[in-house]
N, C-alpha and C positions, 0 to 999 in steps of 0.2 A: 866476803867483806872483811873478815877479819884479819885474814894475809896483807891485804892492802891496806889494811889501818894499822896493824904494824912494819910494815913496809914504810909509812910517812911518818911515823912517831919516830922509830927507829933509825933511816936514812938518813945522814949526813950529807944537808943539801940541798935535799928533793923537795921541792915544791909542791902544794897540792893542786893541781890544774884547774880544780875548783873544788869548794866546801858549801855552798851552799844550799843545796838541796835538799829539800824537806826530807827527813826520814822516810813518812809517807811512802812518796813517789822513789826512794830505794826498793825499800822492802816491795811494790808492786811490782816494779822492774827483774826483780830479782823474781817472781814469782811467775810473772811471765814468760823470762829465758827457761825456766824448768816446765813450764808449760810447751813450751815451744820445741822443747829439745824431747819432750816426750810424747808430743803429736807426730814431729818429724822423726821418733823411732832411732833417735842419734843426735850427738851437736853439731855445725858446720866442718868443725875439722875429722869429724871423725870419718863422716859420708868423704870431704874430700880426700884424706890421705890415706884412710884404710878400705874405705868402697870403693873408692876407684880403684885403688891398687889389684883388689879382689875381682875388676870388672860388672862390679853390679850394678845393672841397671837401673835400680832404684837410687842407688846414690847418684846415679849421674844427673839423674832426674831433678834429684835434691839440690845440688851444686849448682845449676843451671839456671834454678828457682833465685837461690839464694843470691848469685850474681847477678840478675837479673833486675831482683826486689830491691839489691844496693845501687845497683844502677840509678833504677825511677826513682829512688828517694835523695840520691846525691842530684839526678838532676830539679826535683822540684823543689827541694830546699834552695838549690843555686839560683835556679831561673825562675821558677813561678812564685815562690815564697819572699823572691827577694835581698837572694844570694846572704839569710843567716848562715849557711855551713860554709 
């Protein structure tokens, strides 16, 4: 959080895509990904670019998941939800 809030302070330009967000629902967010990256044993890039590279099957497994999970959520926000994203 902190590289990206001086990233928009400091940029010449750069817009904030949004600022609105409760603090809250940051910090939950944020504890989430750390949750998630330490259930799945790794982050998304790391199972894709250095487990697969390694052939292990556990990352492929992961990758699989992961593409899958952006998949049904890209389609139900578009179609079911109402096409918000």
């Amino acid at each position: 959080m902190l590289g990206s809030a001086l990233w928009f302070a400091f940029g010449v330009g750069v817009p904030a895509p949004r600022d609105d967000f409760p603090l809250g629902w940051l910090i939950a967010s944020g504890l989430l990904v750390g949750f998630g990256t330490r259930l799945g044993n790794g982050c998304t890039s790391g199972h894709g670019v250095c487990g697969l590279a390694r052939l292990s099957r556990r990352s492929l497994a992961a990758v699989l998941v992961f593409i899958a999970s952006g998949m049904a959520t890209v389609y139900a926000l578009r179609h079911l939800a109402g096409g918000i994203a």
